[in-house]
Backbone as a chain_set.jsonl record, in Angstrom:
{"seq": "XXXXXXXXXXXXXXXXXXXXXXXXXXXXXXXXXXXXXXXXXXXXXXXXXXXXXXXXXXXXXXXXXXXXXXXXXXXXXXXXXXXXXXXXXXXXXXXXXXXXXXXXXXXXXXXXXXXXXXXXXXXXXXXXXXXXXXXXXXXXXXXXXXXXXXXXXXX", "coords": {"N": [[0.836, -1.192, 0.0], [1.835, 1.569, 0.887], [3.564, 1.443, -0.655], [2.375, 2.022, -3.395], [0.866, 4.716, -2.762], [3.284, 6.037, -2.681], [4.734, 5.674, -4.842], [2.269, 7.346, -6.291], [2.178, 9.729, -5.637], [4.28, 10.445, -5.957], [3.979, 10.57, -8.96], [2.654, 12.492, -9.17], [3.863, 14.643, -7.979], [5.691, 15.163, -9.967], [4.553, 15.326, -12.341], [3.314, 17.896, -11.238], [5.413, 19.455, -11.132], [6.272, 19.343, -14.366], [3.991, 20.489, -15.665], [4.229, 23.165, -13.888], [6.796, 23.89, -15.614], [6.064, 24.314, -17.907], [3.738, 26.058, -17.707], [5.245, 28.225, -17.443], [7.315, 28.325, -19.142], [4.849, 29.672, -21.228], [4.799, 31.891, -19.978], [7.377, 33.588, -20.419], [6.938, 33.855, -23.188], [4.771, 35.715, -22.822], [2.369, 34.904, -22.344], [1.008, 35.379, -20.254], [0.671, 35.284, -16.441], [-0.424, 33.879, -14.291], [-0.2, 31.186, -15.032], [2.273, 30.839, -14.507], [2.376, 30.799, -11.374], [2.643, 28.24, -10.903], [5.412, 26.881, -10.22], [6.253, 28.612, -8.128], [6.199, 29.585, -4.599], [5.827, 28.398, -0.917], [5.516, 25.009, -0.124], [2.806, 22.896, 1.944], [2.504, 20.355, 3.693], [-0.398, 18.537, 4.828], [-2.048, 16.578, 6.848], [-3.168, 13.326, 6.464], [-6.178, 12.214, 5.546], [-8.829, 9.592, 6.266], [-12.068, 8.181, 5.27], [-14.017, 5.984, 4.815], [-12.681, 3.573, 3.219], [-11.328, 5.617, 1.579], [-8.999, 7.589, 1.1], [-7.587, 10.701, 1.339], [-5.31, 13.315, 0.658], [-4.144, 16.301, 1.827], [-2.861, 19.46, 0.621], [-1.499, 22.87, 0.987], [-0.364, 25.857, -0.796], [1.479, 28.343, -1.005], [0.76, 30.85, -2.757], [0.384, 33.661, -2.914], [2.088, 35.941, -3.45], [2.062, 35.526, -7.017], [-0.098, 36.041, -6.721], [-0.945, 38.493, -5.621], [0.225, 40.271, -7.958], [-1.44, 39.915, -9.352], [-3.208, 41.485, -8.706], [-4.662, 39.881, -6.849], [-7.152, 39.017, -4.317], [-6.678, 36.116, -3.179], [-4.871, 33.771, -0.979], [-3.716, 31.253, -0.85], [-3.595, 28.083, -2.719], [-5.15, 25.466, -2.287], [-5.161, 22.104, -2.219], [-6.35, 18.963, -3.026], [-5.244, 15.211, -3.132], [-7.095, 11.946, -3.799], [-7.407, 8.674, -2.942], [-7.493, 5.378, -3.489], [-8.155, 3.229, -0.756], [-8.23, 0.084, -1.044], [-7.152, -0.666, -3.286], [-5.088, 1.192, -4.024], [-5.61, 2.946, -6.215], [-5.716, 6.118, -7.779], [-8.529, 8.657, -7.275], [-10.642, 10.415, -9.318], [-12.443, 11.829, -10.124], [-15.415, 13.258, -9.465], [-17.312, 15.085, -7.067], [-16.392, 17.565, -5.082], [-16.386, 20.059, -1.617], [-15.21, 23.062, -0.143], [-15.046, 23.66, 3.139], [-14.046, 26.135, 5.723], [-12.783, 27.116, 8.708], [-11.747, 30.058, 10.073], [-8.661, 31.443, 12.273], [-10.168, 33.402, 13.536], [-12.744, 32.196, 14.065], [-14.459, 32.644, 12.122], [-16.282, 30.887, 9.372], [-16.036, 29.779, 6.383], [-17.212, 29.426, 3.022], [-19.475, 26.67, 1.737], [-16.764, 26.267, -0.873], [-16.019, 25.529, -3.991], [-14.303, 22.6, -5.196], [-12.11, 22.532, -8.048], [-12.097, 19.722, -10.453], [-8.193, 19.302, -11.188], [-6.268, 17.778, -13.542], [-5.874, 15.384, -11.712], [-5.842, 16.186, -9.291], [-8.099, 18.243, -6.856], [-8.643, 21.459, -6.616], [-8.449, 24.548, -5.247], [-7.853, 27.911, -5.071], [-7.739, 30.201, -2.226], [-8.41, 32.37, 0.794], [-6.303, 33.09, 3.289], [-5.088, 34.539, 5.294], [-4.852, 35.292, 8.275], [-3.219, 34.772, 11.298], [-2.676, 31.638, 13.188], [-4.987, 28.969, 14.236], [-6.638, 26.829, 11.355], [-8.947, 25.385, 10.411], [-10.071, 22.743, 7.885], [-12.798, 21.37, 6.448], [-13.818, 18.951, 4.024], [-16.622, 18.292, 1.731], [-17.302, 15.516, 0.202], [-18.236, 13.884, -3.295], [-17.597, 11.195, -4.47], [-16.858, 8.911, -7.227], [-17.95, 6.72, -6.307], [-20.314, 6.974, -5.424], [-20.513, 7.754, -2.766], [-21.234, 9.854, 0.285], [-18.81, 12.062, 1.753], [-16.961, 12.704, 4.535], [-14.056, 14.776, 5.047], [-11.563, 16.103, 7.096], [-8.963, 18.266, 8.002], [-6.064, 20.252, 9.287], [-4.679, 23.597, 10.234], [-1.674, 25.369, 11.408], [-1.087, 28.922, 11.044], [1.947, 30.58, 12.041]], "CA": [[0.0, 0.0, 0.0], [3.19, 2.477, 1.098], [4.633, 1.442, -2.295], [1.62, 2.279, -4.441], [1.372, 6.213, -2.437], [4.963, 6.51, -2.792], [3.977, 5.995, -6.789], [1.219, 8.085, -6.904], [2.679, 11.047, -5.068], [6.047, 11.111, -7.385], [3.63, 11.172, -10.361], [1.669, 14.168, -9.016], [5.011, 16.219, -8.01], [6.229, 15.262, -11.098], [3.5, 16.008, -13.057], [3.324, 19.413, -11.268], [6.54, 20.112, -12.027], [5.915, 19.445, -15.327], [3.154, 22.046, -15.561], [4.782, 24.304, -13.764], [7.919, 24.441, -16.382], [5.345, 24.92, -19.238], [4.004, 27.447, -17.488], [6.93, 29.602, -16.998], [7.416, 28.946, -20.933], [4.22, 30.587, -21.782], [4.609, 33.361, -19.343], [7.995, 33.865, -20.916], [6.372, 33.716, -24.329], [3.708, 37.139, -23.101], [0.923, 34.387, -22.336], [0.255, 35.837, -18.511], [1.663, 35.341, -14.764], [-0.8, 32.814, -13.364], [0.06, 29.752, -14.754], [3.456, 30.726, -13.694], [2.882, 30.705, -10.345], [3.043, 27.078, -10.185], [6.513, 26.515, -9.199], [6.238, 29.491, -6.962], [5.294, 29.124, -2.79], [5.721, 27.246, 0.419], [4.147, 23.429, -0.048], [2.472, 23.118, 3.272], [1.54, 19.175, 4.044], [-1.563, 18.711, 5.885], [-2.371, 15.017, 7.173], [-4.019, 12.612, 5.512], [-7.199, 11.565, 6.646], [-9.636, 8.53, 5.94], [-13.081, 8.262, 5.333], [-14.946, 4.714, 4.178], [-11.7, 3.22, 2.145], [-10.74, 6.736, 0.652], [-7.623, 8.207, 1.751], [-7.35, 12.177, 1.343], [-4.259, 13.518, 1.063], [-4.003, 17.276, 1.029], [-1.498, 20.077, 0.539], [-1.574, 24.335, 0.678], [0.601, 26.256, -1.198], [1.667, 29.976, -0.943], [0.562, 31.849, -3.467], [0.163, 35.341, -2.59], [3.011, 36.969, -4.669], [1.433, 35.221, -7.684], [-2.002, 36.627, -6.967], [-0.896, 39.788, -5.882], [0.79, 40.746, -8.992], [-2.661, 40.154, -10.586], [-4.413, 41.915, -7.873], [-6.062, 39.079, -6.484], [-6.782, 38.446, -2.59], [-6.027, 34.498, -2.488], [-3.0, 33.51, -0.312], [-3.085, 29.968, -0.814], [-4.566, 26.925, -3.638], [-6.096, 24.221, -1.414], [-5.704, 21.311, -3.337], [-6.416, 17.352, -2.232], [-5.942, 13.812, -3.755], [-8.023, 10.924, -3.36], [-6.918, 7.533, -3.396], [-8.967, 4.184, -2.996], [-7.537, 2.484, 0.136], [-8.423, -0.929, -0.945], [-6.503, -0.423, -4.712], [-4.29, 2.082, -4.588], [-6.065, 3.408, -7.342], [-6.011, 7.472, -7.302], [-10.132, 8.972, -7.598], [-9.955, 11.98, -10.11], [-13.846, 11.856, -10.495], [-16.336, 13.444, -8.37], [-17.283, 16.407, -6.619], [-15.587, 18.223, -3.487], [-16.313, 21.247, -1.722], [-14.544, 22.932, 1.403], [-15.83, 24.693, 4.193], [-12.795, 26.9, 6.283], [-12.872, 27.852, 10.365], [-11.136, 30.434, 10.821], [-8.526, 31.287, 13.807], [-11.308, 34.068, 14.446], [-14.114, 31.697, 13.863], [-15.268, 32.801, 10.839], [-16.969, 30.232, 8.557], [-15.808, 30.467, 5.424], [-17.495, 28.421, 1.776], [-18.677, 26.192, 0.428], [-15.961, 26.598, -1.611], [-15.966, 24.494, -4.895], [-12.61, 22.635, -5.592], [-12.378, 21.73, -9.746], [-10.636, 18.769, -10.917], [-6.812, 19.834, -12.086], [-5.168, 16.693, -13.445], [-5.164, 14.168, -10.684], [-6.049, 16.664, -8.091], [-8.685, 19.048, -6.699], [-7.809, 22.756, -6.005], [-8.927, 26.094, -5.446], [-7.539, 29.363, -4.75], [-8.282, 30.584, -0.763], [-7.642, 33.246, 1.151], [-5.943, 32.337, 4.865], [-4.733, 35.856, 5.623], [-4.815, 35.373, 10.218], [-2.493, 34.211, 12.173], [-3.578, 30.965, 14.279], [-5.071, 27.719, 13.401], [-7.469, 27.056, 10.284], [-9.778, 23.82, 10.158], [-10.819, 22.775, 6.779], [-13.561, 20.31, 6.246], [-13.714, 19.317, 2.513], [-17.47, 17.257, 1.61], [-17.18, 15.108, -1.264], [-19.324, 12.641, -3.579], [-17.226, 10.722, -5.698], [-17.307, 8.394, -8.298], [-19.441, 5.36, -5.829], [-21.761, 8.066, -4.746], [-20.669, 7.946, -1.504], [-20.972, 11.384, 0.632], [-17.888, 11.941, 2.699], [-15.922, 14.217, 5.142], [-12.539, 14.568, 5.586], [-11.097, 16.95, 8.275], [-7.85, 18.731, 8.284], [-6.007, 21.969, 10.56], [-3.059, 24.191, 9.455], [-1.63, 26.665, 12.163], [0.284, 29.58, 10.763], [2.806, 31.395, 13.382]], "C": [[0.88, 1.255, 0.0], [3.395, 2.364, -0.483], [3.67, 2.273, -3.311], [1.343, 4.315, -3.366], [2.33, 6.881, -2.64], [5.329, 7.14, -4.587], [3.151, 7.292, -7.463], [1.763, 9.518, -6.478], [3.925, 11.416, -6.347], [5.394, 11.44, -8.301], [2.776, 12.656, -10.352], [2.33, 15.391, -8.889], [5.346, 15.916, -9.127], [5.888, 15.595, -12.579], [3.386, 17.645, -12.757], [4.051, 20.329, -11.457], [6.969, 20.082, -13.236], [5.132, 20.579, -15.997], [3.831, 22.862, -15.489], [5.767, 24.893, -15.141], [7.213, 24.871, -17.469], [4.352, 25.882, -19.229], [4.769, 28.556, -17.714], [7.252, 29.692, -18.26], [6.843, 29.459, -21.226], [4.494, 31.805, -21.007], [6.059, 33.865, -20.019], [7.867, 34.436, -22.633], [5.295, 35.297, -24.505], [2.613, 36.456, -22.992], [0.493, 34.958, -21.179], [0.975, 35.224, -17.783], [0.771, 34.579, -14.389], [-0.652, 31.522, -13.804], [1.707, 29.663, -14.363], [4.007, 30.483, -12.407], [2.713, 29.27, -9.689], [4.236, 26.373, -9.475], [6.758, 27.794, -7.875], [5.604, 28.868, -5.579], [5.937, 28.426, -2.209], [4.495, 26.184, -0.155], [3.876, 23.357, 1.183], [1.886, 21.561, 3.069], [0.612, 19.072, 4.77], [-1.577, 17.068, 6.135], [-3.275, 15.078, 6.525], [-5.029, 12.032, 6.497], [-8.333, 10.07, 5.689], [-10.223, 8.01, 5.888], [-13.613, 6.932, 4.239], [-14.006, 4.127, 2.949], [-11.462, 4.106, 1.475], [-10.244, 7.674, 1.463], [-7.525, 9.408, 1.217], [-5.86, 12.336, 1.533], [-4.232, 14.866, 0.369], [-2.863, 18.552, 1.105], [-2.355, 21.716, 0.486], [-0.509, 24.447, 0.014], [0.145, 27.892, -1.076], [1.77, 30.216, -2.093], [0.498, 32.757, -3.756], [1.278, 36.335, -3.243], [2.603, 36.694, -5.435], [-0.025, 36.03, -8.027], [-1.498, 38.01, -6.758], [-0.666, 40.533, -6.984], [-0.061, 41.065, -10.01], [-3.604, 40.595, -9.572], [-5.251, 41.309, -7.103], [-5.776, 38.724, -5.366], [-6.161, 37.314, -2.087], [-4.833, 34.465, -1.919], [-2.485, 32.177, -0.692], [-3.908, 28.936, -1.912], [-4.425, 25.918, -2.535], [-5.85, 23.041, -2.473], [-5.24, 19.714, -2.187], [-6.275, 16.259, -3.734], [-6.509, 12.549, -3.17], [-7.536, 9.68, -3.716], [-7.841, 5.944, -2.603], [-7.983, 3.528, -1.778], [-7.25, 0.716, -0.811], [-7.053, -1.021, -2.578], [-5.552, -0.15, -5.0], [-4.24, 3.023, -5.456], [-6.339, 4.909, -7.043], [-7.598, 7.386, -8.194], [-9.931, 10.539, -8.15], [-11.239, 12.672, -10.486], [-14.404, 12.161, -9.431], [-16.743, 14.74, -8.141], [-17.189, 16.767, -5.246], [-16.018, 19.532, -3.707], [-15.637, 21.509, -0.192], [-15.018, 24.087, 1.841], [-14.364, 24.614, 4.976], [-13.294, 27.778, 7.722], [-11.488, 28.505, 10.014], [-10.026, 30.929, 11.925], [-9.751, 32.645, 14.428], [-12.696, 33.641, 14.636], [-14.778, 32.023, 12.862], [-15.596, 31.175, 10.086], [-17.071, 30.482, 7.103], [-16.468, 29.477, 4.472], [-19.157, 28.286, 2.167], [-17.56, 26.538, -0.452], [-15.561, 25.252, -2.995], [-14.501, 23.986, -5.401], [-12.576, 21.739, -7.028], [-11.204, 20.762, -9.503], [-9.33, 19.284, -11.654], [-6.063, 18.604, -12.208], [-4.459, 16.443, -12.373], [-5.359, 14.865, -9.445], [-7.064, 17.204, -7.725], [-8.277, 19.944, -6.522], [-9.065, 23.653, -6.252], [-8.462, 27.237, -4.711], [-8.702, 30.095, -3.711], [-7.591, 31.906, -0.552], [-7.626, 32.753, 2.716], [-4.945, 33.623, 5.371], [-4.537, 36.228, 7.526], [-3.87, 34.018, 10.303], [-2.906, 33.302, 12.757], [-3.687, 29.584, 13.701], [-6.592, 27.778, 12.648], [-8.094, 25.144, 10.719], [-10.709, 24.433, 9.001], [-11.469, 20.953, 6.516], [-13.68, 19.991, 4.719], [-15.418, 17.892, 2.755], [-17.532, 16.699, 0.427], [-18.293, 14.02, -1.681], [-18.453, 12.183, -4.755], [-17.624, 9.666, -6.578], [-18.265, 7.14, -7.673], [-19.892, 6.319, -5.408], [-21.495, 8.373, -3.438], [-20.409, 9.271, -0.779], [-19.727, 10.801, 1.675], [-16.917, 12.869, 3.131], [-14.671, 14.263, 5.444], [-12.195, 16.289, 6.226], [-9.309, 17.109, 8.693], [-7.727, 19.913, 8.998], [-5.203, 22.598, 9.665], [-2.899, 25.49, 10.868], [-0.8, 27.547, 11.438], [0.499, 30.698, 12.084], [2.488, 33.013, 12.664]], "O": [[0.666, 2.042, -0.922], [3.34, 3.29, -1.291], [4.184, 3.149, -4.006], [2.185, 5.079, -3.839], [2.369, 8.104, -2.776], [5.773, 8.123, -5.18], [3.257, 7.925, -8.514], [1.628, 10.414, -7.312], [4.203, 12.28, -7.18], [5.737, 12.49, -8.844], [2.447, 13.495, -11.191], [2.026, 16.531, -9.24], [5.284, 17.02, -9.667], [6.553, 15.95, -13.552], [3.364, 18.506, -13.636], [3.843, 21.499, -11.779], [8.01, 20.697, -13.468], [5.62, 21.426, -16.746], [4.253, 23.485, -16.463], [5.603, 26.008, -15.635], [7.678, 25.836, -18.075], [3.994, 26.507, -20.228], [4.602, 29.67, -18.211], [7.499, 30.795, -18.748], [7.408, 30.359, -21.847], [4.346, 32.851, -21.64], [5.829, 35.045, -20.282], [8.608, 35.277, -23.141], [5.03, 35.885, -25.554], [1.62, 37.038, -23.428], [-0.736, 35.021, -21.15], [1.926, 34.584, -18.23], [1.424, 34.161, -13.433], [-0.958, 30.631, -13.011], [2.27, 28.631, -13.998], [5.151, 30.173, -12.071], [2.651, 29.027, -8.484], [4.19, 25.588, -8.528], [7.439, 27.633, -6.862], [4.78, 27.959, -5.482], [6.732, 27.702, -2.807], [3.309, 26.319, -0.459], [4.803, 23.815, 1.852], [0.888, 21.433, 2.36], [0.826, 19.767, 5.764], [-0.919, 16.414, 5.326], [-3.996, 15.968, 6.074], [-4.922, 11.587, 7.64], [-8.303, 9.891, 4.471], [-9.892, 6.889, 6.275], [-13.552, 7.026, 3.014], [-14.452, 4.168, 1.802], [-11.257, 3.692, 0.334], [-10.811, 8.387, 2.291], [-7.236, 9.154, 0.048], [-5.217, 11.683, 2.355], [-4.259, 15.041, -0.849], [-1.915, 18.324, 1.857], [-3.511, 21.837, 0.08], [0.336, 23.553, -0.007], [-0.951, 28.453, -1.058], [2.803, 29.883, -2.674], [0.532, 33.002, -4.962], [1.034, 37.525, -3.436], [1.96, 37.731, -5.601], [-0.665, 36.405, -9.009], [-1.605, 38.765, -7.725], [-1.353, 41.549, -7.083], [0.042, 41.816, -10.98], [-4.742, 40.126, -9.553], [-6.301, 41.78, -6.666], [-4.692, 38.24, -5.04], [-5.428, 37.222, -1.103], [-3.85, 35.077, -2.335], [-1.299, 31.882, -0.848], [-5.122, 29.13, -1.843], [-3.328, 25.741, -2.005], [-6.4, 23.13, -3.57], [-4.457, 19.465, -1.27], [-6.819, 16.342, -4.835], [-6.281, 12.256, -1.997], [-7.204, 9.558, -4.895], [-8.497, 5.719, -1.586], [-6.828, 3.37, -2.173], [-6.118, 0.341, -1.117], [-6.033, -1.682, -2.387], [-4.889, -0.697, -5.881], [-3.307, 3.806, -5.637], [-7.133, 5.129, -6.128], [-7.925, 6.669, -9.14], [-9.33, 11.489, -7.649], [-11.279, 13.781, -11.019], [-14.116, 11.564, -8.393], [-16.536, 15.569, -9.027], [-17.889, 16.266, -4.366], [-16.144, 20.167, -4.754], [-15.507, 20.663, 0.693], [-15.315, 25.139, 1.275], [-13.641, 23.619, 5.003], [-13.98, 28.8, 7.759], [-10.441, 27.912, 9.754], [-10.651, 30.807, 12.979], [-10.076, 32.732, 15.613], [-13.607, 34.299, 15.14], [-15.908, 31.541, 12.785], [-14.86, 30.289, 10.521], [-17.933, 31.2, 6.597], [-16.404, 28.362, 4.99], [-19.905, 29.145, 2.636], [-17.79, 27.706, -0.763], [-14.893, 24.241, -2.777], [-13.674, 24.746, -5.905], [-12.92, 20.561, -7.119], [-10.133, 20.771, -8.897], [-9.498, 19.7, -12.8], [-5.311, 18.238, -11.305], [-3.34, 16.772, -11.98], [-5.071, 14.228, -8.431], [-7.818, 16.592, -8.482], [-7.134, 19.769, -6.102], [-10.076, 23.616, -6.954], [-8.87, 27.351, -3.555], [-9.86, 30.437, -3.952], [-6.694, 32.448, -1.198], [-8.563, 32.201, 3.293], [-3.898, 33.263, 5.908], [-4.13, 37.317, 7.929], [-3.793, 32.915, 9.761], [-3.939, 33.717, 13.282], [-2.871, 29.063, 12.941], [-7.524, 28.468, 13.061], [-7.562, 24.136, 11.182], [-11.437, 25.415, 8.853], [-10.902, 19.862, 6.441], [-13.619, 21.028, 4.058], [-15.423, 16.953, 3.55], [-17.846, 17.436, -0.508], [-19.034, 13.419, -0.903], [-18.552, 12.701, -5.867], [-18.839, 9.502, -6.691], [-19.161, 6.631, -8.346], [-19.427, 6.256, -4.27], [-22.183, 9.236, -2.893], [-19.406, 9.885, -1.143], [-19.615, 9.694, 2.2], [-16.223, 13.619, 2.445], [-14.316, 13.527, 6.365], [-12.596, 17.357, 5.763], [-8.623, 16.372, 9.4], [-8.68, 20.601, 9.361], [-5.029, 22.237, 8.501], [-3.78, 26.284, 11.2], [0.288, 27.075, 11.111], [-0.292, 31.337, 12.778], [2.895, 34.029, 13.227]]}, "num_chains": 1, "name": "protein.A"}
């Protein structure tokens, strides 16, 4: 099971660092600054959590020079993958959304996260100091509803 995560993870950084570099060619090219800011940021791991044989595994990234540059509030892309416990098999099908505490208690979403080759994501804003809990509710490809529950503190 280790072996087949170990798999699926290399092909997702390696895939994103893929992207990223063909990014950075078009933005070199005069295509625009946001698909550039994929190799940009802090990766931030979050634990993996595990809801009815489907393993979550999700990540932040710092974005906020990226967005600023285009004016835009987000600090961070949210993004999760899904993987079948029983298989190994990553889930690329479905639909996720995430709801965001706060450290002042706010209540932030729904927040819809699109499929991006092999992942979910979406561009947040996490702007306080403290700790964040993000619930993400999903229905993937067996229908099944399901919650997965992560934190993040920033100093």
């Amino acid at each position: 099971m280790e072996k087949k995560l170990i798999i699926a993870l290399t092909v997702f950084f390696t895939f994103s660092a893929s992207l990223g570099a063909l990014a950075m060619n078009c933005e070199e090219m005069d295509h625009g600054e946001h698909g550039g800011m994929a190799m940009k940021g802090e990766m931030i791991v979050l634990t993996n959590d595990i809801n009815q044989g489907v393993k979550a595994m999700a990540h932040l990234k710092d974005v906020r020079d990226a967005m600023s540059k285009m004016n835009m509030k987000e600090t961070h892309h949210f993004m999760v993958m899904f993987m079948d416990t029983t298989t190994g098999e990553p889930i690329e099908q479905g639909s996720v959304a995430l709801k965001i505490v706060s450290p002042s208690g706010e209540n932030v979403g729904p927040v819809k996260l699109m499929g991006m080759q092999g992942h979910f994501g979406a561009d947040i804003t996490l702007n306080e100091k403290g700790r964040y809990g993000f619930t993400l509710g999903t229905k993937l490809t067996d229908g099944e509803k399901r919650l997965f529950e992560f934190a993040h503190t920033f100093e």
